[in-house]
Structure formats: structure tokens, C-alpha cells
Residue, then its C-alpha position, 0 to 999 in steps of 0.5 A: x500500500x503506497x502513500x495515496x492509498x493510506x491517505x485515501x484511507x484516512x480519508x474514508x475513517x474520518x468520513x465515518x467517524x465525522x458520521x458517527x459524531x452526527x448520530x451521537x448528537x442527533x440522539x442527544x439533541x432527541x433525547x434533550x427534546x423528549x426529556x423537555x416534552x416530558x417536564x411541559x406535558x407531565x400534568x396532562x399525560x395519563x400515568x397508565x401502562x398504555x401511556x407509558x408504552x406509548x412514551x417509551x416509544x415514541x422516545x426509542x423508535x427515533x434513537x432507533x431510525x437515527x443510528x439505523x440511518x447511521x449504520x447504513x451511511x457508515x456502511x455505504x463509506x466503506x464500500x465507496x471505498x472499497x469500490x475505489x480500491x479495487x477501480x485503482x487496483x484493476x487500473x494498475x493491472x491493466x496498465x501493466x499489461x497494456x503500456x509500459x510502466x513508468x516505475x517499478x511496481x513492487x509488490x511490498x514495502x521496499x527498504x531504502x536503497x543500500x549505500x553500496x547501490x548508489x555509491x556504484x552508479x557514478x562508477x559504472x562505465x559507459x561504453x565508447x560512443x557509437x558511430x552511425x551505420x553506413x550500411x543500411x540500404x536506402x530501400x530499407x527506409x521503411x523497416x522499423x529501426x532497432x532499438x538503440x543499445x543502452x548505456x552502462x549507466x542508463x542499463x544499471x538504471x534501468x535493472x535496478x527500477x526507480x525509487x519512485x516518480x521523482x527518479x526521473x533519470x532512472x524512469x526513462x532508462x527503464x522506458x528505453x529498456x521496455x522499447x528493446x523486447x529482449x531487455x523487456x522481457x528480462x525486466x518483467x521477469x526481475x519485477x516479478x522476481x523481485x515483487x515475489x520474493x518481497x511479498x515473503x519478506x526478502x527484500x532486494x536493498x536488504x541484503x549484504x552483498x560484498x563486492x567481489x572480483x569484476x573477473x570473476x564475473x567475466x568467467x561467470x558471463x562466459x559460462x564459467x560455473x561451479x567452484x570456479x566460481x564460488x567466490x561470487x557466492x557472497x549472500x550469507x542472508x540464511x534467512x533469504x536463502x532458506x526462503x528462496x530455496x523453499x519458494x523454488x522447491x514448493x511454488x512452481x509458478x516462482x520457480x518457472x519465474x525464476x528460471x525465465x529471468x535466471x536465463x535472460x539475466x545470463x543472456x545478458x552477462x553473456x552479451x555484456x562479456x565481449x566489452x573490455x572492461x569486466x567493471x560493467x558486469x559487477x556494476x549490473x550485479x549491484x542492482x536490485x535486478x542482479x542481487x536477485x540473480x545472485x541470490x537464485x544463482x546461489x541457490x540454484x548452485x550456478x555459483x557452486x554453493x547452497x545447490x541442495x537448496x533445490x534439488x529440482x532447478x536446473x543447474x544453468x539457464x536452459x534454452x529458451x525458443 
């Protein structure tokens, strides 16, 4: 639940507490009146049953039509605002079906970004510039043209989602990676990577990773695994280990969610590898996108360690048609 919807909340208690207060006072303002009727008219009213009944009443059928009329407008807030909710909750979905999102969508409550993520932004490198193609045929004019390979920084940007509508810079970094369909499908599989394993209470910024040798990524990038690797298994998290290890085992739709953006992610490892400087590859791995790969990769045993966590994953990224 973001900011807004906690407000509309508010909003929505404080309507029918202010309801509540308006019943309160109509009864004391009935109850004031009937108490003043009773001193004016006690010398002309009968002391019998009948007209004790017929007082009591004529005291309680009002109290009773004014906290029946309280009931139903507090009843009716409630639903207004469950109504509004759910409008606000189907737009969001087909918002993420229909057009690319602006910002990344998380599923829960995100801790603030670690230091080691924004410290990295600044260093990661960006790739020399690219001179225009001289061989495009001119008949070839009205072909669509590919998408422009993104920046190291606009790429670390784009894989570690925005912090909110203020990020700007890191909002169209993602907009530009959703107009490649490769770099979409690899960030909609880490949304819902990252979305998945926040609603069991593992959260991306939250984990401590140590830096480790850019090589060790490049031999990782060009399919090195196992031992050889076992250095970049940094994630002494026991609790997000066991975590993601049972989710992998026991939810088949994480796991085959998993092993999508596991191959995707490689994919990408694997194209950013022919660069010369090793430095982008462990920048990537810094974002909220690559802790996710490190932590499944760890797992999985893709790093040579924790591989018994699930005995059903595959041990590398399968083809993918």
C-alpha cells in the first residue's frame, strides 16, 4: 500500500467517524427534546401502562431510525471505498499489461536503497560512443529501426527500477529498456522476481552483498560455473536463502519465474562479456535486478554453493525458443 492509498484511507475513517459524531448528537439533541416534552406535558399525560408504552416509544423508535440511518451511511463509506480500491487496483493491472510502466511496481514495502547501490552508479562505465551505420540500404527506409543499445549507466538504471516518480533519470532508462523486447522481457521477469520474493519478506536493498572480483564475473558471463566460481557466492542472508530455496522447491509458478529471468539475466552477462572492461558486469550485479540473480544463482548452485537448496532447478539457464 503506497502513500495515496493510506491517505485515501484516512480519508474514508474520518468520513465515518465525522458520521458517527452526527448520530451521537442527533440522539442527544432527541433525547434533550423528549426529556423537555416530558417536564411541559407531565400534568396532562395519563400515568397508565398504555401511556407509558406509548412514551417509551415514541422516545426509542427515533434513537432507533437515527443510528439505523447511521449504520447504513457508515456502511455505504466503506464500500465507496472499497469500490475505489479495487477501480485503482484493476487500473494498475491493466496498465501493466497494456503500456509500459513508468516505475517499478513492487509488490511490498521496499527498504531504502543500500549505500553500496548508489555509491556504484557514478562508477559504472559507459561504453565508447557509437558511430552511425553506413550500411543500411536506402530501400530499407521503411523497416522499423532497432532499438538503440543502452548505456552502462542508463542499463544499471534501468535493472535496478526507480525509487519512485521523482527518479526521473532512472524512469526513462527503464522506458528505453521496455522499447528493446529482449531487455523487456528480462525486466518483467526481475519485477516479478523481485515483487515475489518481497511479498515473503526478502527484500532486494536488504541484503549484504560484498563486492567481489569484476573477473570473476567475466568467467561467470562466459559460462564459467561451479567452484570456479564460488567466490561470487557472497549472500550469507540464511534467512533469504532458506526462503528462496523453499519458494523454488514448493511454488512452481516462482520457480518457472525464476528460471525465465535466471536465463535472460545470463543472456545478458553473456552479451555484456565481449566489452573490455569486466567493471560493467559487477556494476549490473549491484542492482536490485542482479542481487536477485545472485541470490537464485546461489541457490540454484550456478555459483557452486547452497545447490541442495533445490534439488529440482536446473543447474544453468536452459534454452529458451
Amino acid at each position: 500500500m503506497n502513500s495515496l492509498d493510506a491517505l485515501r484511507r484516512l480519508a474514508a475513517a474520518q468520513a465515518r467517524d465525522r458520521v458517527l459524531a452526527a448520530g451521537v448528537a442527533a440522539s442527544l439533541a432527541w433525547l434533550a427534546l423528549a426529556g423537555l416534552f416530558a417536564l411541559i406535558g407531565s400534568d396532562s399525560s395519563s400515568d397508565g401502562a398504555l401511556g407509558w408504552a406509548v412514551w417509551l416509544v415514541g422516545l426509542l423508535l427515533p434513537l432507533a431510525l437515527i443510528w439505523l440511518a447511521v449504520w447504513s451511511a457508515r456502511a455505504l463509506l466503506a464500500l465507496r471505498a472499497e469500490a475505489a480500491e479495487l477501480r485503482e487496483t484493476l487500473a494498475r493491472m491493466q496498465g501493466q499489461e497494456g503500456a509500459p510502466p513508468t516505475a517499478a511496481i513492487p509488490a511490498a514495502p521496499r527498504a531504502e536503497p543500500a549505500p553500496t547501490v548508489t555509491a556504484r552508479r557514478a562508477a559504472v562505465p559507459a561504453p565508447p560512443p557509437r558511430a552511425a551505420s553506413d550500411n543500411r540500404q536506402a530501400t530499407l527506409e521503411l523497416d522499423s529501426p532497432p532499438a538503440a543499445e543502452l548505456t552502462g549507466p542508463e542499463l544499471f538504471y534501468a535493472l535496478n527500477f526507480p525509487d519512485g516518480p521523482e527518479d526521473r533519470e532512472a524512469i526513462r532508462c527503464l522506458r528505453l529498456a521496455l522499447s528493446d523486447p529482449g531487455m523487456a522481457r528480462l525486466i518483467r521477469a526481475a519485477q516479478d522476481v523481485v515483487t515475489l520474493l518481497a511479498g515473503h519478506g526478502v527484500y532486494m536493498d536488504e541484503l549484504a552483498i560484498p563486492q567481489t572480483d569484476p573477473l570473476l564475473w567475466r568467467r561467470f558471463a562466459e559460462g564459467t560455473r561451479g567452484e570456479a566460481v564460488a567466490g561470487l557466492a557472497v549472500i550469507a542472508d540464511d534467512a533469504a536463502l532458506h526462503t528462496a530455496g523453499a519458494m523454488l522447491r514448493e511454488d512452481e509458478v516462482f520457480r518457472d519465474v525464476a528460471h525465465h529471468f535466471l536465463r535472460h539475466f545470463d543472456r545478458l552477462l553473456n552479451r555484456k562479456a565481449q566489452d573490455s572492461d569486466p567493471q560493467l558486469l559487477a556494476a549490473l550485479a549491484e542492482t536490485r535486478s542482479g542481487r536477485a540473480f545472485t541470490l537464485l544463482a546461489q541457490v540454484t548452485g550456478m555459483l557452486g554453493r547452497d545447490g541442495a537448496e533445490d534439488p529440482e532447478a536446473d543447474t544453468e539457464p536452459r534454452p529458451e525458443a
